[in-house]
C-alpha positions in Angstrom: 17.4 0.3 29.6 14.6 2.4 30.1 11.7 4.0 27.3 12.1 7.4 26.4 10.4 9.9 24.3 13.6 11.1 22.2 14.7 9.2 19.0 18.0 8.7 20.1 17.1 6.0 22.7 15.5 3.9 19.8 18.6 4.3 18.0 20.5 2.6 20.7 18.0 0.1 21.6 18.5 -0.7 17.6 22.2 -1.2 18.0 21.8 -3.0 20.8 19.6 -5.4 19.2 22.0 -5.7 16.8 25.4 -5.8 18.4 27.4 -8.9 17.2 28.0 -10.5 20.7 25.2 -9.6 22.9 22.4 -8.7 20.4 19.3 -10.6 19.7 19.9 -13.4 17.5 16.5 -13.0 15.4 17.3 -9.1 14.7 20.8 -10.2 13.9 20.3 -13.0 11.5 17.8 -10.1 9.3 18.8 -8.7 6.2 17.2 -5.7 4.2 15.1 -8.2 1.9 13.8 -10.1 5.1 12.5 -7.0 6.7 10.8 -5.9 3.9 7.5 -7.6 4.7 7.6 -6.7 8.1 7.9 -2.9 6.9 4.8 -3.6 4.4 2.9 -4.5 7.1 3.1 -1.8 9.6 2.2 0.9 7.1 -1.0 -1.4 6.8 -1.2 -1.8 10.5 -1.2 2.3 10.6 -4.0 1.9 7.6 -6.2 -0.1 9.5 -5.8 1.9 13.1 -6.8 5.0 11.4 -9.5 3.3 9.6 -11.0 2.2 13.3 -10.4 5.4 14.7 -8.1 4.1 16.9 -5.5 6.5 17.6 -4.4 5.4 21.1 -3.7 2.2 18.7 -2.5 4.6 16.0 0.4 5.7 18.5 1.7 2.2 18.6 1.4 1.5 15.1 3.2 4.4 14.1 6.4 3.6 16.4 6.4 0.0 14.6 6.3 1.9 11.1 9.6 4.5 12.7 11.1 1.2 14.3 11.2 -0.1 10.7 12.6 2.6 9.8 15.3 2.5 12.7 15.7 -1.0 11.3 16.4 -0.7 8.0 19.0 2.5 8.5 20.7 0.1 11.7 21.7 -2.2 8.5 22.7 0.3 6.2 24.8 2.2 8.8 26.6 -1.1 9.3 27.7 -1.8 5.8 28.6 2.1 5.8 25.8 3.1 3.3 24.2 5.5 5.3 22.5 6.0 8.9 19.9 7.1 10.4 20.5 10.9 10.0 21.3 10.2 6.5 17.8 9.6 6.2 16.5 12.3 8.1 18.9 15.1 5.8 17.0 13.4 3.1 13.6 13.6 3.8 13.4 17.5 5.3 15.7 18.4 2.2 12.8 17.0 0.2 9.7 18.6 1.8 11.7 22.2 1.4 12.5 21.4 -2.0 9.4 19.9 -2.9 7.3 23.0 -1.1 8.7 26.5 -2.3 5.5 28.3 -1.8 5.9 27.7 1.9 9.8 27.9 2.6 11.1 30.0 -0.2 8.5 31.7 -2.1 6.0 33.9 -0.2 2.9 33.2 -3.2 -0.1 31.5 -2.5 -0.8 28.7 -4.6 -4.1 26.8 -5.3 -4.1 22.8 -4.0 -3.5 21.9 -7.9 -1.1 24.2 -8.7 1.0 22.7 -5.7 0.4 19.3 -7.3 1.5 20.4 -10.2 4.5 22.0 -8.3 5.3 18.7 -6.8 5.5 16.2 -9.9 7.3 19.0 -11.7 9.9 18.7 -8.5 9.8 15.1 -8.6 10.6 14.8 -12.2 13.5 16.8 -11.5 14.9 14.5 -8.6 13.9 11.7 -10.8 16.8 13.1 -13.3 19.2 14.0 -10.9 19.2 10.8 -9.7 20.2 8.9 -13.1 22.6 11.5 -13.4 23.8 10.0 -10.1 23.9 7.1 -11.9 25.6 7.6 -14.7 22.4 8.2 -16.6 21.5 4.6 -16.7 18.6 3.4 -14.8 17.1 0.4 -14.7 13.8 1.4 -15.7 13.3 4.8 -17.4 10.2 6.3 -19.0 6.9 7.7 -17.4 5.7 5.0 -15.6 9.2 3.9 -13.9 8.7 5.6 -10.7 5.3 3.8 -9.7 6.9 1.2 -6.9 6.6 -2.1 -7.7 6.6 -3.1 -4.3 2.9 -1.3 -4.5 -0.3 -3.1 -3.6 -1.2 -4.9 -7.0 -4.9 -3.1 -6.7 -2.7 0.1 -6.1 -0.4 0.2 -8.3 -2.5 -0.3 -11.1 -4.3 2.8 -10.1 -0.9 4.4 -10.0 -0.1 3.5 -13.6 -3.3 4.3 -15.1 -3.0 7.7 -13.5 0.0 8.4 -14.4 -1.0 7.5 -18.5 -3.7 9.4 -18.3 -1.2 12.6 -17.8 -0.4 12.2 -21.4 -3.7 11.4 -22.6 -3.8 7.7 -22.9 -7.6 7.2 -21.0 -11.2 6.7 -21.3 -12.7 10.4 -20.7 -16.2 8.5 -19.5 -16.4 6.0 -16.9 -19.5 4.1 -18.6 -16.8 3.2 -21.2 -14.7 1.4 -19.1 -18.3 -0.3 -17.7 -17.6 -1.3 -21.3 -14.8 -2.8 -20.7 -15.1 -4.8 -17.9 -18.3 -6.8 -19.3 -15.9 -7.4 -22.5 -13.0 -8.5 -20.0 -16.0 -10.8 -18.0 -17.0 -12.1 -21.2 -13.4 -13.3 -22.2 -12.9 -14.6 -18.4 -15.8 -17.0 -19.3 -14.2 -17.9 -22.3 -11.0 -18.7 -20.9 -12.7 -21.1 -18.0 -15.2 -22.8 -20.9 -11.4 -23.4 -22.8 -9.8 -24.8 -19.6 -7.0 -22.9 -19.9 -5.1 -21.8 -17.0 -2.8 -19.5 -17.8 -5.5 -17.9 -20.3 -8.0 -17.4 -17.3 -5.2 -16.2 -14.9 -4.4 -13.1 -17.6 -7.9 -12.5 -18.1 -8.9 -12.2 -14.0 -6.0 -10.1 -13.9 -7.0 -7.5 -16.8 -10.6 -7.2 -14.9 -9.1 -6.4 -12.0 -7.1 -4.1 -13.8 -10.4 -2.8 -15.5 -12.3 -2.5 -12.1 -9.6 -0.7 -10.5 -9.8 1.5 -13.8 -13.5 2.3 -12.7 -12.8 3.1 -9.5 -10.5 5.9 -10.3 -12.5 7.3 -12.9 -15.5 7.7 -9.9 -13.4 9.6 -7.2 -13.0 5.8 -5.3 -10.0 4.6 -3.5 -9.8 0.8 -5.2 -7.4 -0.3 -2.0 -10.4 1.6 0.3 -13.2 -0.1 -1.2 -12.1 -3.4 -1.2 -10.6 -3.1 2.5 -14.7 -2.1 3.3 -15.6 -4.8 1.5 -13.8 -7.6 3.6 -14.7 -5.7 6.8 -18.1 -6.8 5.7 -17.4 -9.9 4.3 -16.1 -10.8 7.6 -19.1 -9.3 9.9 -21.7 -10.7 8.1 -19.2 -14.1 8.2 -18.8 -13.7 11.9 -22.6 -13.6 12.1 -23.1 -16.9 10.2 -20.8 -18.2 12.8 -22.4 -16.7 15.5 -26.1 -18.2 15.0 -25.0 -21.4 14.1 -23.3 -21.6 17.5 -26.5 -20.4 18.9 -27.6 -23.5 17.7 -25.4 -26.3 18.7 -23.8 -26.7 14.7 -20.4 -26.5 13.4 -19.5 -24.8 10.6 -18.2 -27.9 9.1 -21.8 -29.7 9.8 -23.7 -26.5 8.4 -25.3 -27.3 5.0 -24.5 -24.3 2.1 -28.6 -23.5 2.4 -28.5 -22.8 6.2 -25.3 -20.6 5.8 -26.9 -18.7 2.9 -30.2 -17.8 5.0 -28.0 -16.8 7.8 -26.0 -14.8 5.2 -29.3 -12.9 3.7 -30.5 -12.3 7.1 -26.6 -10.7 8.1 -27.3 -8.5 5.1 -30.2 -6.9 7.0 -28.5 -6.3 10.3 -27.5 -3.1 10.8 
């Protein structure tokens, strides 16, 4: 078999894999819940090329992302779900629903009023579909369509957006400062008490609260924090680096001689 550039060859490389005789017995033995992780961490791999400014990188990425794809409809089409043009009808049915302005109505419309366009849509799908349903959805309400499969850091951005459509938020973002020294203050509570489960809730609301502030300043939370480790791990890297330099391991390294190193890092460009 041979590459190509047209989709359909990736469609029968797919089956192939996945062909009860002569497939590939890892591919075979996967379900949808196994591949979920795998699909999670492609759309982080395409994060992270575009981040770099990688995009020879950012081509490979992307076909492990559309191979997930492939994947998941391969599995579907074999329990007769769906396949993989099923998904494709879907998704370009979407974008000409969702976008009016530019396939069906000729007005220009300002960047918010398409936003405000496309959650209008979305709602609409959103009702359709428990009609599908039989009107009974799992989870209903306005913060039911904020994936749970989400980032943590993400989706809590995601919820606290989407209350903040009805009202429910601080209007200053030196109030939620507030808040985060009141949620420190009950995290050193919690550790002085000894209590586990008390200090796991409390992390977790000032993460919640951080991620909070983050919004309210115009700041990708997810973005931020990715920067953050970048540099955690240069400046890391460095430590590592000049200790080697001079003939100690890590291990042997006392906590004084890594923190020097780790002030000096903080000056490198």
């Amino acid at each position: 078999m041979t590459a190509a550039r047209d989709i359909s060859r990736l469609l029968e490389i797919m089956a192939a894999l996945r062909h009860p005789r002569t497939g590939c017995p890892w591919d075979l033995e996967q379900t949808f819940a196994t591949i979920v992780p795998y699909t999670i961490e492609e759309a982080y791999e395409v994060a992270d090329a575009i981040e770099r400014g990688d995009f020879t990188d950012l081509t490979d990425e992307l076909g492990d992302l559309l191979l997930q794809v492939v994947f998941h409809a391969r599995m579907a089409e074999e329990q007769g779900l769906f396949a993989f043009p099923d998904v494709v009808e879907a998704i370009t049915r979407k974008m000409i629903r969702r976008h009016p302005h530019v396939f069906a109505d000729t007005s220009k419309l300002t960047p918010d009023e398409v936003k405000g366009l496309w959650a209008k849509i979305k709602a609409e799908e959103k009702a359709e579909r428990a009609m599908r349903r039989g009107g009974h959805e799992a989870r209903t309400g306005l913060l039911a369509d904020v994936p749970r499969a989400l980032p943590a850091l993400s989706r809590a951005v995601k919820l606290q957006s989407k209350a903040s459509t009805v009202g429910f938020d601080w209007n200053d973002a030196r109030l939620v400062l507030d808040k985060i020294k009141e949620e420190i203050a009950e995290c050193e509570e919690a550790i002085a008490a000894g209590d586990q489960a008390h200090v796991r809730e409390e992390i977790g609301d000032l993460l919640f609260a951080v991620a909070n502030l983050a919004r309210h300043v115009d700041t990708d939370a997810e973005d931020a924090l990715r920067g953050t480790n970048a540099k955690f791990e240069n400046r890391f890297a460095y430590i590592e680096k000049k200790l080697g330099e001079r003939g100690i391991a890590l291990k042997e390294a006392t906590l004084d001689e890594m923190d020097a190193l780790w002030n000096k890092a903080k000056t490198q460009a």
